[in-house]
N, C-alpha and C positions, 0 to 999 in steps of 0.2 A: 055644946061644943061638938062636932065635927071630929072623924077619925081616918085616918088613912092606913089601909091595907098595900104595903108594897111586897110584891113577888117577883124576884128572880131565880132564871133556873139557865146554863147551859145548856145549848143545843149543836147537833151533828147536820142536820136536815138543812135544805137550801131555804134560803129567806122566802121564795115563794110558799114550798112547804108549810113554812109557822103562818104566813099570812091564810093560807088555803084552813088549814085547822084550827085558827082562828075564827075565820067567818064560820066556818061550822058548827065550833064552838058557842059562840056570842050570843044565841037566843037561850041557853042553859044559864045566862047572868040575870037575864028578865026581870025574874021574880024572886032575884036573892033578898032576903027579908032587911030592909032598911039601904042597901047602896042606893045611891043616887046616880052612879056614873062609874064606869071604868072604860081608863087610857090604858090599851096593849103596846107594848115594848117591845122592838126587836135590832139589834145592832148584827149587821150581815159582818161586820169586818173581824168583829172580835165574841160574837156566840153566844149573846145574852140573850136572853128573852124573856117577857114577864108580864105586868103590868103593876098600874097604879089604882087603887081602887077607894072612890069617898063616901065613908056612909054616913048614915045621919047621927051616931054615935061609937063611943068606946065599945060597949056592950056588945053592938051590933056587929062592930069588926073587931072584935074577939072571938065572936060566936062566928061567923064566915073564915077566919083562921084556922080554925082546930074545928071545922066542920067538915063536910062530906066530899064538896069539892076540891077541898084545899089536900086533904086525905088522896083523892084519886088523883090527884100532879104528883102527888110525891112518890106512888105508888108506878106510875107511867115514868117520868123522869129521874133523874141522880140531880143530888145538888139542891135542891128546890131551899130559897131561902125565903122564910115568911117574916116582914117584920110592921107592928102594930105603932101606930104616930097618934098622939090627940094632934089636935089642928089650933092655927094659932088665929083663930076666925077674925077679929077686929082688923090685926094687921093683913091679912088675907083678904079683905075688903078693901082695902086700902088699894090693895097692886090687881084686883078685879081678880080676884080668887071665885072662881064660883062654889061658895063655900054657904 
């Protein structure tokens, strides 16, 4: 089964901003041990920002929550909210979950 790591955080900065330190950011995801994939989040009207993020287990994204990266957002931003999903893989297939 499949896990999902979701993060949001509140931001000040203009949407290009998050997008510019984003792309800056995104090669430091490479070789996070077990994701498969992470979708970045930013809503310009109302100040979220964050992402989704799939790994190939619970274990895996539990260990990248309360790991090193997740550590320095929280440490840079206020707010930072972390929360851990198992995945519902069969039905997930179903609606082309790439799961």
């Amino acid at each position: 089964m499949s896990a999902i790591v979701q993060i949001n955080f509140p931001y000040s900065e203009s949407q290009a901003d998050i997008e510019q330190h984003s792309a800056e950011a995104a090669s430091r995801f490479v070789d996070v041990d077990g994701l498969k994939w992470k979708v970045w989040l930013v809503d310009e009207e109302r100040k979220p920002a964050g992402g989704i993020y799939l790994f190939a287990n619970r274990d895996k994204a539990e260990a990248y929550a309360s790991g090193d990266l997740v550590n320095h957002l929280k440490n840079v931003r206020d707010n930072v909210q972390v929360s851990v999903f198992d995945t519902i893989d069969a039905a997930g297939l179903i609606t082309n979950a790439p799961v």
